[in-house]
N, C-alpha and C positions, 0 to 999 in steps of 0.2 A: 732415793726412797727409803724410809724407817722401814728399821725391822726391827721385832722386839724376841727378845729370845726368856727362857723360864730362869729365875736365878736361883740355877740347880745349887751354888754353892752354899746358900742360905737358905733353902727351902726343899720340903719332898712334897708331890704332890702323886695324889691318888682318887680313885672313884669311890663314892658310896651309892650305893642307890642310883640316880640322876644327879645326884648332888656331887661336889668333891669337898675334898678334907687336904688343907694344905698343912703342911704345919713348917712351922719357923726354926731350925737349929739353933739359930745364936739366941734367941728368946725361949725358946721351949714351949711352946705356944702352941695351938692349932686351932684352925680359922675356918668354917665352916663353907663353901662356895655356894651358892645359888648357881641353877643347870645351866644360865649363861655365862657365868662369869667363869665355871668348869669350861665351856666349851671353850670360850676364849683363851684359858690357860694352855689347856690341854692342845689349843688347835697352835701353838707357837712353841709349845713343847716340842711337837712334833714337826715342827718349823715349817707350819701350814702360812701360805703370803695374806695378807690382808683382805686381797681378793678372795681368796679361796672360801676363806673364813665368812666375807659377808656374803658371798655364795651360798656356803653354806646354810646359813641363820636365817637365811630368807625363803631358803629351801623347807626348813626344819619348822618355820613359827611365822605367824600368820602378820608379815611387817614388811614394810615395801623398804627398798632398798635406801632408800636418803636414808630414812628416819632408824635404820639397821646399823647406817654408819656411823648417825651421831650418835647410836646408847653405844656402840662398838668404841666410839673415842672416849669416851666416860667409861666404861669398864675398863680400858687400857689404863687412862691413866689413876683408876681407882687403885689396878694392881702395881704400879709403878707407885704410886704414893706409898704405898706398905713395900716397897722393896721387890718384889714379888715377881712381876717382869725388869728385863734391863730394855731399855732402848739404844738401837744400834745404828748408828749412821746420821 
Protein backbone atom coordinates (compact mmCIF):
# COMPACT_ATOMS: atom_id res chain seq x y z
CA UNK A 1 0.00 0.00 0.00
CA UNK A 2 1.22 3.90 -0.76
CA UNK A 3 1.93 6.10 1.64
CA UNK A 4 2.75 9.53 1.30
CA UNK A 5 4.55 11.44 3.70
CA UNK A 6 4.86 15.86 3.89
CA UNK A 7 8.38 16.88 2.24
CA UNK A 8 9.33 18.43 5.33
CA UNK A 9 12.84 18.85 3.72
CA UNK A 10 11.58 21.44 1.10
CA UNK A 11 8.56 22.72 2.62
CA UNK A 12 6.92 24.13 6.09
CA UNK A 13 3.49 23.94 6.45
CA UNK A 14 1.01 25.60 8.78
CA UNK A 15 -2.71 26.74 9.54
CA UNK A 16 -4.37 29.93 8.66
CA UNK A 17 -7.82 30.32 9.27
CA UNK A 18 -9.26 26.85 7.59
CA UNK A 19 -6.97 27.60 5.07
CA UNK A 20 -3.05 26.51 5.21
CA UNK A 21 0.04 28.39 4.06
CA UNK A 22 2.62 26.09 2.73
CA UNK A 23 5.68 27.59 1.70
CA UNK A 24 8.57 26.24 -0.39
CA UNK A 25 12.45 26.70 1.04
CA UNK A 26 14.34 25.97 -2.14
CA UNK A 27 11.88 28.50 -4.01
CA UNK A 28 10.92 31.04 -1.40
CA UNK A 29 7.66 30.84 -2.41
CA UNK A 30 4.33 30.42 -0.42
CA UNK A 31 1.25 28.72 -1.68
CA UNK A 32 -1.87 29.31 -0.32
CA UNK A 33 -4.02 25.61 0.46
CA UNK A 34 -7.74 25.37 0.08
CA UNK A 35 -9.35 23.57 3.71
CA UNK A 36 -9.15 20.27 1.61
CA UNK A 37 -6.05 20.31 0.31
CA UNK A 38 -4.74 21.62 4.20
CA UNK A 39 -6.58 18.72 5.48
CA UNK A 40 -4.91 16.30 3.28
CA UNK A 41 -1.38 17.76 3.88
CA UNK A 42 -1.80 18.08 7.24
CA UNK A 43 -3.55 14.55 7.69
CA UNK A 44 0.04 12.78 6.22
CA UNK A 45 1.88 15.15 8.03
CA UNK A 46 0.70 13.65 10.87
CA UNK A 47 0.98 10.27 9.20
CA UNK A 48 -2.91 9.82 9.16
CA UNK A 49 -3.34 6.24 6.47
CA UNK A 50 -5.46 6.96 3.56
CA UNK A 51 -8.26 5.37 5.30
CA UNK A 52 -8.35 7.44 8.04
CA UNK A 53 -8.29 10.48 6.04
CA UNK A 54 -11.20 9.54 3.79
CA UNK A 55 -12.92 8.74 6.95
CA UNK A 56 -12.36 11.59 7.80
CA UNK A 57 -13.58 14.01 4.73
CA UNK A 58 -16.63 12.13 4.71
CA UNK A 59 -17.21 12.71 8.23
CA UNK A 60 -16.34 16.61 7.89
CA UNK A 61 -18.27 17.49 4.31
CA UNK A 62 -21.27 16.36 2.77
CA UNK A 63 -19.54 13.60 -0.19
CA UNK A 64 -20.05 9.98 -0.18
CA UNK A 65 -17.09 7.98 0.01
CA UNK A 66 -16.26 6.84 -3.96
CA UNK A 67 -16.45 10.27 -5.04
CA UNK A 68 -14.12 11.51 -1.47
CA UNK A 69 -11.45 9.12 -2.99
CA UNK A 70 -11.27 10.24 -6.29
CA UNK A 71 -11.06 14.28 -5.47
CA UNK A 72 -8.49 12.63 -2.39
CA UNK A 73 -6.41 11.06 -5.65
CA UNK A 74 -6.42 14.41 -7.38
CA UNK A 75 -5.34 16.45 -4.44
CA UNK A 76 -2.58 13.72 -3.69
CA UNK A 77 -1.31 13.87 -6.74
CA UNK A 78 -1.79 17.74 -7.07
CA UNK A 79 0.65 18.00 -3.92
CA UNK A 80 3.00 15.56 -5.35
CA UNK A 81 3.27 17.47 -8.63
CA UNK A 82 4.56 20.73 -6.78
CA UNK A 83 6.95 18.38 -4.68
CA UNK A 84 4.96 18.94 -1.67
CA UNK A 85 3.99 15.23 -0.57
CA UNK A 86 6.63 12.27 -1.34
CA UNK A 87 5.10 8.90 -2.19
CA UNK A 88 6.36 5.94 -0.38
CA UNK A 89 6.24 2.37 -1.36
Amino acid sequence: MKTYTVNTGKILLTQLGEEGILYNIDKNEYYTLNETLFAIARGFENKVSIEELVASLTENYDIAEKECRQELEKGIQILIDKQFLLANG
